[in-house]
N, C-alpha and C positions, 0 to 999 in steps of 0.2 A: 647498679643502683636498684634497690628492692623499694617494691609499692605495697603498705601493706592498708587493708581499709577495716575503716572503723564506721560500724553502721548504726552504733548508737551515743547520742552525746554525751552522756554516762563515760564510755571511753578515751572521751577528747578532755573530760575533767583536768587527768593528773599532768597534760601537756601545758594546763593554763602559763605558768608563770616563761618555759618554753617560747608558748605560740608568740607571746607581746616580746619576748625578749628578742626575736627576730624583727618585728614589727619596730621596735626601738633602731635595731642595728643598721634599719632597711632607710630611717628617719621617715618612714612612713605618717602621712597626715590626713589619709581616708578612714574616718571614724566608724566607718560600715564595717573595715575589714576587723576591729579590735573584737577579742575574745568575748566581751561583755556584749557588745552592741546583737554579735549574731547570737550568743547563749540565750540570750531575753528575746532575741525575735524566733527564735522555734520553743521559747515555751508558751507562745501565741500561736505561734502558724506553722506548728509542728504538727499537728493531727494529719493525717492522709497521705504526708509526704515521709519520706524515706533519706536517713542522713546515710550520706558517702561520701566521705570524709577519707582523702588518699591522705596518709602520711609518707614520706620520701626519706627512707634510711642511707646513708652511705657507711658502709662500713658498723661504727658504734656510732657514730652521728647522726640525728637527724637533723636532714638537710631543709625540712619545710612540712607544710602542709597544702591542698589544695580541700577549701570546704564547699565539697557539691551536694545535693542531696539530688532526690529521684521524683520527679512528680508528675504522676499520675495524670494520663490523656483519656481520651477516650479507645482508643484502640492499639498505643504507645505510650513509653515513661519520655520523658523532655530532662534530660541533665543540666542542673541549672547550679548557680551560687546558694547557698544560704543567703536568704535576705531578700534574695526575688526581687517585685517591684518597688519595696520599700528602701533599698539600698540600690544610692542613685551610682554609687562607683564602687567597682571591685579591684583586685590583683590577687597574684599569686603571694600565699606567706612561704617564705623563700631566702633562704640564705645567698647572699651576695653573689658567693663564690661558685655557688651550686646553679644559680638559675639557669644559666640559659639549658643545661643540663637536666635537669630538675623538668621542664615545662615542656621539652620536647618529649621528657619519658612519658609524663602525663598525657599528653597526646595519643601518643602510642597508643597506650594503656584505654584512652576513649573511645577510640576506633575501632582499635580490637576485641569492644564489649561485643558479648553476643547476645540478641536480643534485638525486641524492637524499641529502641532509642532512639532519638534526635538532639543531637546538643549543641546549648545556646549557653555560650562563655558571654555575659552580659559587664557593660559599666566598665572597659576599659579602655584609660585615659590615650587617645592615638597619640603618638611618638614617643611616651614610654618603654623600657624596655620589654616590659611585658607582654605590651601589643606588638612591636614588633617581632619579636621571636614568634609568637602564636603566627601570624600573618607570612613569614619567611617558611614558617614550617609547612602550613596547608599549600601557598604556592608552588613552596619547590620542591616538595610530591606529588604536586598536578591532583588534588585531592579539590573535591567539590563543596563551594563552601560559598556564605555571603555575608557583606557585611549591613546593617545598619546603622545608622548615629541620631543622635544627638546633640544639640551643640551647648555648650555650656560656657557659661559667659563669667567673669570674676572681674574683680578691684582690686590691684595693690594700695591698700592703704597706707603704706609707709615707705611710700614713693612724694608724696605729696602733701597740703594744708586741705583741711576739708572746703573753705571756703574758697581754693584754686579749683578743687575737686568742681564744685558743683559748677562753679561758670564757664570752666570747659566741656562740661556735660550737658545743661541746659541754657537753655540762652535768658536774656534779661528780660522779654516780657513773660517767658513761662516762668522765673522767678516771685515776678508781680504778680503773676495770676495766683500761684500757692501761697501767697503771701495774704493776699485778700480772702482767698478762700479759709484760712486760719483765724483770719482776723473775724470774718464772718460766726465762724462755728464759737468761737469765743463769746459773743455776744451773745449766744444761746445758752450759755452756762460754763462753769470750770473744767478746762481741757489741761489734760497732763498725759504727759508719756511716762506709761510706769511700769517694771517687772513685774512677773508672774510672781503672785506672794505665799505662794503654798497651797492654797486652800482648794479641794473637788471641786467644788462647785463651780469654782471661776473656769475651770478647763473642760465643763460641762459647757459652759455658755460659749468661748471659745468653739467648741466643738459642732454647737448649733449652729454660730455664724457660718462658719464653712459648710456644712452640709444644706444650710439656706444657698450659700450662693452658687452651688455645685447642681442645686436645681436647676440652676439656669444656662446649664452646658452640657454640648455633648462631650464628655474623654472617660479619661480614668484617675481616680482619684478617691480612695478609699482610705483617707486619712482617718474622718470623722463617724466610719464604717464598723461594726460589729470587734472581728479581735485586733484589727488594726490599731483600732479608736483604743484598746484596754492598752494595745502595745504601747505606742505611744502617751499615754498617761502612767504608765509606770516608770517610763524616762524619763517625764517630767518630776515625777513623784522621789525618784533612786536619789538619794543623797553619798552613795558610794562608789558611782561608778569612773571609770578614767578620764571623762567628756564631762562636759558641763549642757544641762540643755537651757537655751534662753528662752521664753518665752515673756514677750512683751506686746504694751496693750497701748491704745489712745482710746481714753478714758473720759464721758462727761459726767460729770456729777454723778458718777458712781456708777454708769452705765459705760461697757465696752461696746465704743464704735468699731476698732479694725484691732488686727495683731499679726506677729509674724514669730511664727516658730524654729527653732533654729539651732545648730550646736557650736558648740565652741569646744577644740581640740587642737593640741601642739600651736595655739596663738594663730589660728585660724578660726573666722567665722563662718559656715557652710549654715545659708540661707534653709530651709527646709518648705515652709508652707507659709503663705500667707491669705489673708481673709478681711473682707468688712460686712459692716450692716447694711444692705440695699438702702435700704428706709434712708441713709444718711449718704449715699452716692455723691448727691450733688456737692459736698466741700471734699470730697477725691481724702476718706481718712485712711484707705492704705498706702495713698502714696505719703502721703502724712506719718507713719509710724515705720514704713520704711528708710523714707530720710532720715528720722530721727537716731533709728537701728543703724544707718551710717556712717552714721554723725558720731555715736558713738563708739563705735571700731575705731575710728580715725583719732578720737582722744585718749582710747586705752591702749592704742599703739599695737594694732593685729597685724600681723603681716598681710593678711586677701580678707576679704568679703566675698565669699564663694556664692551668686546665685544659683545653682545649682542647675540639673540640667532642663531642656526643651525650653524651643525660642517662644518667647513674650515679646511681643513690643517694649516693656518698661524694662525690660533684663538686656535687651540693646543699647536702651538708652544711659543706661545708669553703668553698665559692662564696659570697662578700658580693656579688656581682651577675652578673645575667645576661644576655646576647642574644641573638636570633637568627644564623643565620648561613644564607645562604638561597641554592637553585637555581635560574636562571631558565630551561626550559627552552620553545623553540617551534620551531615551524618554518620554513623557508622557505621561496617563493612555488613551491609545486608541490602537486599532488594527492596525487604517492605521498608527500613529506613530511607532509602534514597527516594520510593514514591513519596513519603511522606514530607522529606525535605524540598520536591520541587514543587507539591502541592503548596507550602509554605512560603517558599520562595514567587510563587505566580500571586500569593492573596499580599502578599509585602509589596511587590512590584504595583500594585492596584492602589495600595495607601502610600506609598511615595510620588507617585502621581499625584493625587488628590495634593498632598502637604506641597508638591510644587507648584500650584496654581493659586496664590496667596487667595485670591477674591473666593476660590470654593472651597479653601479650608475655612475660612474666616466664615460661610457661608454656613457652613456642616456642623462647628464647635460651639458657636456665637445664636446665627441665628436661628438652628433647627432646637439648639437650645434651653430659646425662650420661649418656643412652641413645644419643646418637654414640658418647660416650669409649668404652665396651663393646663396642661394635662393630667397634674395632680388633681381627687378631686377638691380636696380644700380649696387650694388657690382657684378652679375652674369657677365654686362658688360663690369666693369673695370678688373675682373678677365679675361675674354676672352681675350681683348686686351691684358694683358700681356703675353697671352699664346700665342699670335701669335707673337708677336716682339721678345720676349724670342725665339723661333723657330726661327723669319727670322734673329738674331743677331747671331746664333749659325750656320746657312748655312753662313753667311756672315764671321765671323770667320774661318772657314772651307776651303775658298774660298780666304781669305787675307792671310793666313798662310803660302803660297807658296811664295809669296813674298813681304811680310809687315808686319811688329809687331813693337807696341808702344805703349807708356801712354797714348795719349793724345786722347779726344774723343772730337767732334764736332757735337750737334743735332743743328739741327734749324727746322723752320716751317715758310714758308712763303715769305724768303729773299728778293725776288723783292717789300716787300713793304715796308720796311724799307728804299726804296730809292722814295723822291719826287723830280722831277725835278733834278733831278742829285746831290741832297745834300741828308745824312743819317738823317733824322727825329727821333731821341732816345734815350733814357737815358739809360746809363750805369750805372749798380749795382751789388755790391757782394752780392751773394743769401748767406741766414743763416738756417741753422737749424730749428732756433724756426720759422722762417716769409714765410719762402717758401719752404718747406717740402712737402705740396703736391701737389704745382706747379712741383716741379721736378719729384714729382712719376708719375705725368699726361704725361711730358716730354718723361720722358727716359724711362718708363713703366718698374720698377726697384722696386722691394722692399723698404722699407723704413725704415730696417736694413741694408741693401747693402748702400744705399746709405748717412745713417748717417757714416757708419765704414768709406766711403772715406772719409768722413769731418774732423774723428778722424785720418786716415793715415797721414792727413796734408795738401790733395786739395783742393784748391779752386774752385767755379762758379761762372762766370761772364755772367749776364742776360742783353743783348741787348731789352730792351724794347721800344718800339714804343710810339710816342706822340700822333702822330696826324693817324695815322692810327693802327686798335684794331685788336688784339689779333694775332701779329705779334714778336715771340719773337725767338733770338736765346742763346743756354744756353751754356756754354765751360765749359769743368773740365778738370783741369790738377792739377798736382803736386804743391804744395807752392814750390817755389825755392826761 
């Protein structure tokens, strides 16, 4: 069996209808591995790196491909999949009859690079035939090698009624509580669960949620990231390609609360990213647009609901089964590779630790966090400010208590310019939830759980805004009477 490599994706062109037609044969249902998904992820994240791309001849037949490229260390190349971190699952593309064949040559072929390499065969599914062959091969050569994973959690959706679905998932008062919680956010304004409708812009704001809430953790996660963020928006955007991407929202009065991004392939849904508005935490809207995303697999009749992979709390709870999803990393036959694979292998052993100690992962990702988020210095600012008003409203309380108390509060900024010529120059309007939420946290330097619950008590805001003279506003809350 001849290995022949092709090192620019220009050469992989005229194999396209080839590659998926193995992919079909294979009934393959990883959307990472199709021709399209990787062509479009290296005309993004194609700069610096190096495609090697083994094709596997027998004879006049080609028996498969394997697509690795070459990237770039500091002192080494790392042989990795096309698709890298953004492509959660891989395999070999590989005719049936050829694989276990096929995967061993490749091997070979890896080892026996010369050169300083390290190679990580990432994103494959354990008990697969693919994992196992790789895993029997390294063993039973006594070759050096380690694994990582993954776990990765999914739904049979067409095992079951959505509504058996969820109350063997969750129990009957966390029913009540999502229940309430909805019923609450409704009464702030028109809540709808609705598709991504085409438009830039909406995937612009999308994009900001996520990179808002990613402040507030430590990992990795470059969705919403430089050519990741163009890659992923031209997915959304392809109207030709063999997947479908979904992207869906929960929507108030025209404003996106939460969304989850997603693809649909061979009547699978594979979850991808999901996201909300902090600002609107307290009614939980991605568990909200989740469920709904569900909910709807279950009526359009999908075979899984793929969460995709690394353990969440909510991908436990919502997952009827789980797998692994594993790295095989080692090296090849050279000295400076093997220092570099145990160098690799000691700093892995130090972060599987950490992930086994649930309270100091949760400690590392969660809380060291939210002491990132602050360290922006925007937010470092708009924190301050509320820590000082929060203080001088608490001596001012202090100070009125002796002889004053009531509902009613009155900020303004500016007053004498709302008057020109002895006439008020302004528009009057009821502030909402969805449209001026962080006009009034800038306002009243107030939470934005504080200041939705008075919306829900039943108060109104009435925003005195300025025409002809800027950024002159005064805001009133009182009670709806």
């Amino acid at each position: 069996m001849k290995i022949k490599v092709l090192d620019s994706l220009e050469e992989i062109l005229p194999y396209k209808n080839i590659w998926n037609d193995i992919l079909s044969g294979n009934d393959s249902n990883i959307v990472y591995s199709s021709f399209e998904w990787l062509y479009t992820w290296w005309q993004y994240h194609g700069e610096g790196n190096k495609p090697y791309i083994l094709m596997l001849i027998e004879g006049d037949d080609i028996a498969g491909f394997c697509p690795l490229m070459k990237v770039p260390k500091r002192s080494y190349e790392e042989i990795r999949f096309i698709g890298a971190y953004e492509a959660n699952y891989m395999e070999f593309i590989i005719r049936k009859e050829y694989k276990a064949r096929c995967i061993e040559r490749i091997l070979d072929h890896l080892i026996g690079m010369k050169g300083r390499f390290l190679i990580d065969l990432h994103g494959l599914l354990e008990g697969t035939e693919d994992y196992t062959i790789v895993k029997q091969y390294l063993s039973n050569n006594g070759w050096c090698f380690f694994e990582t994973s993954l776990e990765r959690f999914y739904t049979s959706t067409d095992a079951q009624s959505f509504d058996d679905y969820l109350k063997n998932r969750i129990s009957h008062k966390s029913i009540g509580t999502m229940k309430r919680k909805a019923k609450r956010l409704r009464r702030l304004g028109q809540v709808e669960f609705k598709p991504f409708d085409g438009r830039s812009q909406d995937l612009e704001i999308i994009f900001g949620i996520h990179d808002k809430r990613w402040q507030r953790k430590i990992g990795t996660s470059n969705f919403s990231e430089g050519e990741t963020r163009e890659f992923f928006k031209k997915l959304a955007m392809s109207k030709d390609l063999p997947f479908r991407v979904h992207i869906d929202t929960i929507d108030m009065d025209g404003r996106t609360l939460s969304f989850i991004y997603g693809f649909e392939y061979k009547n699978r849904y594979l979850f991808y990213r999901i996201g909300h508005d902090d600002n609107f935490g307290i009614f939980s809207p991605g568990e909200m647009v989740l469920i709904e995303k569900i909910r709807e697999c279950f009526e359009k009749g999908m075979d899984e609901f793929d969460f995709g992979i690394g353990y969440e709390p909510y991908k436990a709870i919502w997952g009827t089964h789980s797998m692994n999803v594993v790295n095989f990393v080692f090296p090849v036959n050279s000295v400076f590779s093997r220092l570099i694979y145990y160098i690799r292998r000691s700093w892995q052993d130090v972060r599987q630790l950490i992930k086994k100690i649930p309270g100091l992962y949760y400690f590392v990702k969660y809380k060291l966090g939210k002491l990132k988020f602050f360290l922006y210095q925007e937010n470092a600012k708009r924190v301050g400010k509320r820590a000082f008003h929060v203080l001088k409203d608490k001596l001012k309380d202090i100070m009125n208590l002796v002889y004053c108390r009531g509902d009613y509060y009155i900020l303004h900024k500016n007053l004498k310019c709302l008057i020109d010529g002895g006439e008020r120059v302004c528009r009057v309007e009821e502030a909402s939830a969805a449209r001026h939420l962080e006009l009034l946290i800038d306002i009243t330097h107030w939470k934005a759980s504080d200041i939705l619950r008075r919306f829900l008590k039943g108060d109104i805001c009435i925003l005195y805004i300025p025409i002809k003279i800027k950024a002159s506003i005064v805001c009133g809350l009182a009670p709806l009477i």
